[in-house]
N, C-alpha and C positions, 0 to 999 in steps of 0.2 A: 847853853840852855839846858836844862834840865828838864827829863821827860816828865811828862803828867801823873801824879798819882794813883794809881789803881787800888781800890779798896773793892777786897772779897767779901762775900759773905755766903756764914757759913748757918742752916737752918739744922739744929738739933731736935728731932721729932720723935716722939713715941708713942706711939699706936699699937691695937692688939691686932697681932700675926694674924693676918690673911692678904693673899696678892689680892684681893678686890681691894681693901682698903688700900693697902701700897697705892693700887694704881690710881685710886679718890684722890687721894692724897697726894700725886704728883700732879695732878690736872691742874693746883694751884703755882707749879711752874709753869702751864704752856707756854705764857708768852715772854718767856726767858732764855739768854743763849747760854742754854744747860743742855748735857746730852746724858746717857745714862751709865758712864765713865763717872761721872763727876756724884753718883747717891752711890752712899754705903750704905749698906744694911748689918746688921744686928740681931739674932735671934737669942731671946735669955729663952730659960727654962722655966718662968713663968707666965709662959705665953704672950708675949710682948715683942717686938719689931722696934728696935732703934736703927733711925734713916737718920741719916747726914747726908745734907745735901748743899753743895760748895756749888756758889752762884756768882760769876766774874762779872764786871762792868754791867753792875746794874745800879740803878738809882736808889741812895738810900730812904727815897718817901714809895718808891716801888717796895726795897727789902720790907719796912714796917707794915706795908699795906697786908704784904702776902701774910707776915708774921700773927699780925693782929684776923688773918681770915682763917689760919691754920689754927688758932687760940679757937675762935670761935665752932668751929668745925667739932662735930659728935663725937667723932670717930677718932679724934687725938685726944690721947692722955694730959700731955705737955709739950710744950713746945718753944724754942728757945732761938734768940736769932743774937750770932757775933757778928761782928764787923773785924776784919786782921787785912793787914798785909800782904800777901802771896808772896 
């Protein structure tokens, strides 16, 4: 038998630097099993916050939903969602 396929996903976001926003911006993980190991952050020098945030065994009409709520959200510049392998 061969185990079940696990597909990650991985949520590339850019927002401009400030932990309020960060933390707006995570509120669209709560009900994910993500913890705060799994967001990188990013700080350029033109005032900007690149988050990546790797999301395991979550559903991919779940991953699109958050992706298209992070899209629509003020406070994101851009926002990009992969699907990989772990």
């Amino acid at each position: 038998m061969t185990a079940p396929l696990q597909i990650a996903n991985r949520f590339d976001i850019l927002i401009p630097y400030s932990l309020d926003t960060l933390e707006a911006i995570l509120t669209h993980f709560r009900d994910t099993p993500f913890d705060r190991s799994t967001v990188r952050t990013t700080r350029h020098a033109d005032g900007t916050l690149a988050v990546k945030v790797i999301v395991e065994r979550l559903a991919e009409d779940k991953a699109r939903a958050i992706h298209e709520a992070l899209k629509k959200n003020d406070r994101v510049k851009h926002a990009r969602l992969e699907h990989f392998w772990p």
